[in-house]
ROKE-726509 format. One record per residue: x, y, z of N, C-alpha, C in turn. Coordinates in steps of 0.1 Angstrom, whole numbers, plus 5000, padded with zeros to 4 digits. Atoms other than C-alpha are relative to their C-alpha. Layout:
REM residues N
XYZXYZXYZ/...
//
This chain:
REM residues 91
498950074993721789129178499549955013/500850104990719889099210499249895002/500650105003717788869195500449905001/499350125000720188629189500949955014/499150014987721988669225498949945007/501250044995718288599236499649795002/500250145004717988259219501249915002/499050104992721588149229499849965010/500050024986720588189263498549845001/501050105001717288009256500149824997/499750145002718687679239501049965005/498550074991721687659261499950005019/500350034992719587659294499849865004/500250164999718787279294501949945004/498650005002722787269288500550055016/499449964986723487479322499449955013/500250054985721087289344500649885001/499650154992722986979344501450075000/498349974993726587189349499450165012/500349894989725187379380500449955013/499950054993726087359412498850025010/501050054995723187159433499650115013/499949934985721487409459498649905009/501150124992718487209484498950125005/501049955003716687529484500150164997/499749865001716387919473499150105007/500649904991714888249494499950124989/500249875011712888459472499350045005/500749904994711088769483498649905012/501550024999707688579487500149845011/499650124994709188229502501249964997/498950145006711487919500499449964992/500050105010711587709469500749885000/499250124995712287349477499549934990/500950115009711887029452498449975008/501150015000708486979449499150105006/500849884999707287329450499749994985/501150075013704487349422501150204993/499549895005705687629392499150135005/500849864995702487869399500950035014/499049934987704487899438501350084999/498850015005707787949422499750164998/499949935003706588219405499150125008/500949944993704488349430500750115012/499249984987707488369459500950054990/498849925010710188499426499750084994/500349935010708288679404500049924985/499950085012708588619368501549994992/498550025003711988419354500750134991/499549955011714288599331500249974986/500250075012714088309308499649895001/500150134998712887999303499849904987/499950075007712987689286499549875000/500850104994710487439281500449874985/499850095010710687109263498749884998/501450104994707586869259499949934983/500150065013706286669229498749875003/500650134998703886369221499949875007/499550104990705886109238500750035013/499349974990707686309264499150135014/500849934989706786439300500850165000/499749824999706586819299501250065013/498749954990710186959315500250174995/499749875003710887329321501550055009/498649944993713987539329499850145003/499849874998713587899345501150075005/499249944995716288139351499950115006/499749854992716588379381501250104998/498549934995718888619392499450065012/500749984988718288649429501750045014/499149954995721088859448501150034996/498750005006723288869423500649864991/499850115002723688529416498549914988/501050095010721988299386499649905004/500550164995719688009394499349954992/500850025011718187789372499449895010/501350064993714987589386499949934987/501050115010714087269371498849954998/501350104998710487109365499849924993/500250075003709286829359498349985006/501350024997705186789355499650105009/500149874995705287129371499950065016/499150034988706887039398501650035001/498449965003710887169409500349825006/499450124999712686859403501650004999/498749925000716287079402500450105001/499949865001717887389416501250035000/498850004997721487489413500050154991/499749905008723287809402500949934990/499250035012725087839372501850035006/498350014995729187729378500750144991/
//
């Protein structure tokens, strides 16, 4: 059963970063995370996400979605080319 609570969370992150509300930057142990912080920093100043969700293919530029939880609160970090190109928590 957890398995499957795992994999909802997984294909329904792409789904919760565009109904998030927009933050301009987050404070994790190690630093700030501002667009155009590279993912190695990300994970460097957060640790490692609790999920993530990558999407890439032949014709398409490699996008990822990582989920925190940083004070209590959920954040999902966007990238693009492994770069943050979106941060908002989940509404």
């Amino acid at each position: 059963m957890r398995y499957f609570g795992v994999l909802f969370i997984l294909f329904s992150l792409t789904a919760f970063a565009q109904d998030t509300n927009r933050v301009s930057n987050i404070k994790c142990k190690g630093g700030w995370v501002t667009s155009g912080t590279s993912k190695l920093e990300v994970i460097s100043y957060c640790g490692q996400p609790k999920y993530t969700d990558v999407t890439s293919g032949d014709n398409m530029v490699k996008s990822e979605d990582l989920l925190y939880t940083i004070k209590r609160k959920d954040y999902i970090i966007s990238f693009s080319n492994g770069k943050v190109v979106h941060m908002g928590t989940i509404k």
